[in-house]
ROPA-295443 format. One line per field, with one value per residue (C-alpha): residue number from 1; residue in one letter; x, y, z. Coordinates in steps of 0.5 Angstrom, whole numbers, plus 500, padded with zeros to 3 digits. Example, Ala and Ser with C-alpha at 12.3 -4.5 7.8 and 13.67 -1.06 7.14 Angstrom:
2
resi [1;2] .
resn [A;S] .
X [525;527] .
Y [491;498] .
Z [516;514] .
//
This chain:
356
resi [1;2;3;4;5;6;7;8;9;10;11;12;13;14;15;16;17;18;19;20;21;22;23;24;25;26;27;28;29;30;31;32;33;34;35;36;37;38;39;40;41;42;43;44;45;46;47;48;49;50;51;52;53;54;55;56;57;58;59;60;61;62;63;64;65;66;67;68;69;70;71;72;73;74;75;76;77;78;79;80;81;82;83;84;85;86;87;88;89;90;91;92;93;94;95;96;97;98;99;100;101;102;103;104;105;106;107;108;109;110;111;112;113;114;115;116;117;118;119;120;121;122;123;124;125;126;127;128;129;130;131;132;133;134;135;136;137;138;139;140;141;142;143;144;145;146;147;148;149;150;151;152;153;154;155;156;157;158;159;160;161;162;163;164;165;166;167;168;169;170;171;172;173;174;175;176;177;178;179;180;181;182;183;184;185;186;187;188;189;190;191;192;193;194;195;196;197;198;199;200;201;202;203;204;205;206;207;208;209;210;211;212;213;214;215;216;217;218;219;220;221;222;223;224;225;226;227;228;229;230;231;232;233;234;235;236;237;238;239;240;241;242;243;244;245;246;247;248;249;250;251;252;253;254;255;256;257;258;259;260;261;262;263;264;265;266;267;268;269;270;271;272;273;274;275;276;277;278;279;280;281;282;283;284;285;286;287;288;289;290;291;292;293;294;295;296;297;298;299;300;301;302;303;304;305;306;307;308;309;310;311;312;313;314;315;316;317;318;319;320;321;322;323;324;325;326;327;328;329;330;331;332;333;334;335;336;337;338;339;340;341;342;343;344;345;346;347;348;349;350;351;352;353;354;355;356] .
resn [X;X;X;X;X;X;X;X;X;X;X;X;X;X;X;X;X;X;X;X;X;X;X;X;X;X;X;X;X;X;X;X;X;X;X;X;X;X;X;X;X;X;X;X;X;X;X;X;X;X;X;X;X;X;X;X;X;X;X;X;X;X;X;X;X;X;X;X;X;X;X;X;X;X;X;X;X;X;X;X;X;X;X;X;X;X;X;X;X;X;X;X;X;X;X;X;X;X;X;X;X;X;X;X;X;X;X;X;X;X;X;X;X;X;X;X;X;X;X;X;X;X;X;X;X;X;X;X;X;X;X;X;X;X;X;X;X;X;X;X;X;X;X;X;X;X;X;X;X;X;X;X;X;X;X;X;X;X;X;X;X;X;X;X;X;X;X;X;X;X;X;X;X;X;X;X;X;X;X;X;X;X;X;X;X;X;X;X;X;X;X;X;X;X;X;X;X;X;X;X;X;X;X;X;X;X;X;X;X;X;X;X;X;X;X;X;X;X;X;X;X;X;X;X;X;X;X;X;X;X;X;X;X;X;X;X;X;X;X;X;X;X;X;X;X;X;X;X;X;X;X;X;X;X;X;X;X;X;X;X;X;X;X;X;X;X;X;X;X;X;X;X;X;X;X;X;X;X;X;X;X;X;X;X;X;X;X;X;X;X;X;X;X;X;X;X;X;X;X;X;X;X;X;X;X;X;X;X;X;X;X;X;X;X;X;X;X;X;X;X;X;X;X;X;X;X;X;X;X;X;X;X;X;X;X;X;X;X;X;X;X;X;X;X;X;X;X;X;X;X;X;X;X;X;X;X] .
X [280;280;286;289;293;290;285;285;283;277;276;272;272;266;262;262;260;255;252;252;247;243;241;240;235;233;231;229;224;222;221;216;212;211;211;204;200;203;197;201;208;213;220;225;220;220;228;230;226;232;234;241;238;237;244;244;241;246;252;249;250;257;259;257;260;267;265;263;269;273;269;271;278;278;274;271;264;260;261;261;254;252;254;252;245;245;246;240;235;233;234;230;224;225;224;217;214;215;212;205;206;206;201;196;198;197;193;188;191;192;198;198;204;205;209;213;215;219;224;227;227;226;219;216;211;208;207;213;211;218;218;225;226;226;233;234;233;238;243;242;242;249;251;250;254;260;260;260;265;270;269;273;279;283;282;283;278;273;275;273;266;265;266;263;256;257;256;251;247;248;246;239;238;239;235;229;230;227;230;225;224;220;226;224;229;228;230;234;241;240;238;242;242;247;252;253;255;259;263;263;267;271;273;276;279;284;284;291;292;286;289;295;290;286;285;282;277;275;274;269;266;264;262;257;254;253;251;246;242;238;236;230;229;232;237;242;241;241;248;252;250;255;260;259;259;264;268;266;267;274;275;273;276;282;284;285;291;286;291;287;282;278;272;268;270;269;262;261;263;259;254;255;255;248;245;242;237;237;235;230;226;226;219;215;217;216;209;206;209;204;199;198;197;202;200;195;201;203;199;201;207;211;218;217;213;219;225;219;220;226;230;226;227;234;234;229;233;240;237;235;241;245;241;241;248;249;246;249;256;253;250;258;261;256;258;265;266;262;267;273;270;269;276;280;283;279;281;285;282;284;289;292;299;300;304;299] .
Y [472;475;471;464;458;454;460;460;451;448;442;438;432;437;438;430;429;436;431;425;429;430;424;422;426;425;417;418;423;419;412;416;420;413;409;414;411;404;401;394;397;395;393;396;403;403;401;408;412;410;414;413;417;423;425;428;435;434;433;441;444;441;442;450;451;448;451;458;460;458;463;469;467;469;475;481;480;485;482;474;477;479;473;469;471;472;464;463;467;468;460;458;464;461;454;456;459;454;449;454;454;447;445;450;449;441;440;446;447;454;453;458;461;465;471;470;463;466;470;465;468;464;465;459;454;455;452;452;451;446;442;443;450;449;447;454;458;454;456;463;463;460;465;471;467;465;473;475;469;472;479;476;479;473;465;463;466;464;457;457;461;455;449;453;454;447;446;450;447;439;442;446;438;434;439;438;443;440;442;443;444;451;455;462;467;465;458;457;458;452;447;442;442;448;443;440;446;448;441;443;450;445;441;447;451;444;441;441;438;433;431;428;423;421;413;416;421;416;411;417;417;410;410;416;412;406;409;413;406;403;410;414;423;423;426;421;422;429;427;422;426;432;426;422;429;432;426;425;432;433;427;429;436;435;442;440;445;444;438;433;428;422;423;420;425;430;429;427;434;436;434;437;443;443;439;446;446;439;440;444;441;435;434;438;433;427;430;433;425;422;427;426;419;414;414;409;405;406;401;394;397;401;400;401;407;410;409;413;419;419;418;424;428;428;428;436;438;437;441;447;446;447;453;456;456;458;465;465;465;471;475;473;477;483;483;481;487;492;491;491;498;500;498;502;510;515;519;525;532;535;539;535;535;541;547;553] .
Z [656;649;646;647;645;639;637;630;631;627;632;626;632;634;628;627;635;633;628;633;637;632;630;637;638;632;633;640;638;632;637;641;636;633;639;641;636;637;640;643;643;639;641;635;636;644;643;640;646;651;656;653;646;649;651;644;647;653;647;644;651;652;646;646;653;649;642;645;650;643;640;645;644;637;638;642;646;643;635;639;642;635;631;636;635;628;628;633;631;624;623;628;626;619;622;626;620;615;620;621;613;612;617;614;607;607;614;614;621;622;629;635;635;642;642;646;645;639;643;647;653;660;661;664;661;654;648;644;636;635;642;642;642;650;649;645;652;655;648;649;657;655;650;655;661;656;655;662;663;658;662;668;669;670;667;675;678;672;673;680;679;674;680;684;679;679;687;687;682;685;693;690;687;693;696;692;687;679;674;668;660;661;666;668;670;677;676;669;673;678;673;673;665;666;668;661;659;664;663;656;658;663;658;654;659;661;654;654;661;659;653;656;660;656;658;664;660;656;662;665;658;659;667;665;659;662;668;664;660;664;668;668;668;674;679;679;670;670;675;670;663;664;666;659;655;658;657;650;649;650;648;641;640;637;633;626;621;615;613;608;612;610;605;610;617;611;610;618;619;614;617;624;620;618;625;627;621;622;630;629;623;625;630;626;620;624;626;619;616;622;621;614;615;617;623;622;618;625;629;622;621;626;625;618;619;623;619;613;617;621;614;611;618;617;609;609;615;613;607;611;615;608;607;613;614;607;609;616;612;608;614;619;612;613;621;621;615;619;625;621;618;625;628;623;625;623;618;619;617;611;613;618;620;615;617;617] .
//
């Protein structure tokens, strides 16, 4: 599974459905944190906390499961392990001590960080300095299963496990079995968040096959996205989610020849590029702008109050998502020369090859 078809593709229908995602999560979490202070409700606040708004997350899942086995077909598992976590990382650390300075440098507030929220790992409940970073244990659970997934010797037998991941995972729900925010490592593998991921992979393993029925993907798009509007956290949700995102994955991963595009898609891509720092900087700034004040705005005037800090969310943390990026290039230079390094013959010994 190291090499494939359409290996060396950029699907920019991905970054702009990336950023799509983004913004979702980022209007959702703006309509609950304001709608927290809202005393009577609002209906242009409580209209952003539909269920339908924090489909954002399940998109990332999915597009990593696509995005990641993209990956491996383009490079061996031990250097896809280390960018993957080169990517992750030094971000999302970066994120956690910029929002501990903020807080204290403008609020005097000095904000507990336990050490283990910082390593990503499916410890169980805890307080997650981000609130989002629930999402970056899944990521990383992700990373090593797609790992593992590209040491299967044939693509069949991965198809298979995957279907049958799945199985496993929809019987432990109908059993009674919930899947949570704060995973252990008991539990991460049966959660039913698994299964946009695994939709995510599905969606890249038949692409070809899919792409020439794409009526039908688009109408499961539509099915699962309906379906999920006037529901609430439940089985049938958790159940409809990896179909709209599924479908809405393989409908936008369109492999692109770096052909001339719109300035618009450009620019819609180019905010998918920057939707990481986005994501991971958005609840802080939402929190801080209500913290310093606007919460009290909040109660006359809640709609304006939202639009404040979910357009100053998105514009700080496009930004740190543009820096953050820039550095990652850097890093994936130093890490990509390195094996290139590694992988060249050694030298032969002075002397080699004479005649003695």
């Amino acid at each position: 599974m190291a090499s494939g078809p359409g290996a060396g593709q950029r699907f920019e229908g991905l970054q702009e459905l990336r950023l799509l995602a983004a913004v979702a999560v980022l209007a959702f979490h703006s309509g609950h944190f304001v709608e927290m202070h809202v005393p009577a409700g609002d209906a242009f606040v409580h209209f952003w906390t539909k269920p339908i708004f924090s489909l954002g997350v399940n998109l990332f899942f999915g597009i990593s499961g696509f995005v990641l086995m993209h990956a491996l077909a383009r490079c061996p598992v031990p250097r896809f392990l280390a960018l993957r976590f080169l990517r992750i990382y030094p971000p999302f650390l970066a994120a956690v001590g910029l929002m501990v300075l903020a807080r204290w440098s403008l609020l005097g507030e000095l904000t507990p960080v336990p050490w283990a929220s910082l390593t990503l790992l499916p410890l169980g409940r805890m307080d997650y300095p981000l609130l989002v970073q629930w999402s970056l244990v899944y990521e990383v659970f992700y990373y090593v299963v797609a790992a593992a997934g590209a040491l299967v010797p044939r693509r069949s037998y991965f198809r298979w496990a995957l279907w049958l991941w799945a199985a496993a995972i929809v019987a432990a729900a109908l059993l009674g079995l919930k899947s949570v925010f704060f995973p252990t490592f008991a539990s991460i593998g049966l959660s039913l968040f698994n299964l946009c991921f695994i939709g995510g992979i599905l969606a890249y393993e038949y692409r070809a096959a899919w792409a020439r029925r794409r009526f039908l993907v688009a109408l499961a798009a539509i099915v699962g996205i309906v379906g999920i509007h006037p529901t609430d956290a439940s089985v049938r949700q958790y159940m409809l989610m990896p179909v709209a995102t599924t479908a809405l994955v393989s409908l936008m991963a369109r492999g692109t020849d770096g052909g001339p595009r719109s300035k618009w898609r450009a620019l819609l891509s180019l905010g998918g590029d920057w939707s990481y720092g986005l994501y991971l900087l958005h609840v802080p700034i939402i929190t801080l702008l209500l913290d310093l004040g606007l919460d009290v705005l909040a109660g006359t005037h809640p709609g304006a109050v939202l639009v404040v800090v979910a357009t100053t969310a998105l514009v700080v943390g496009s930004a740190y998502g543009w820096l953050e990026l820039a550095l990652y290039r850097r890093g994936r230079r130093v890490v990509l020369s390195a094996g290139r390094r590694d992988s060249r013959p050694a030298a032969p010994p002075v002397g080699a090859g004479r005649e003695s």
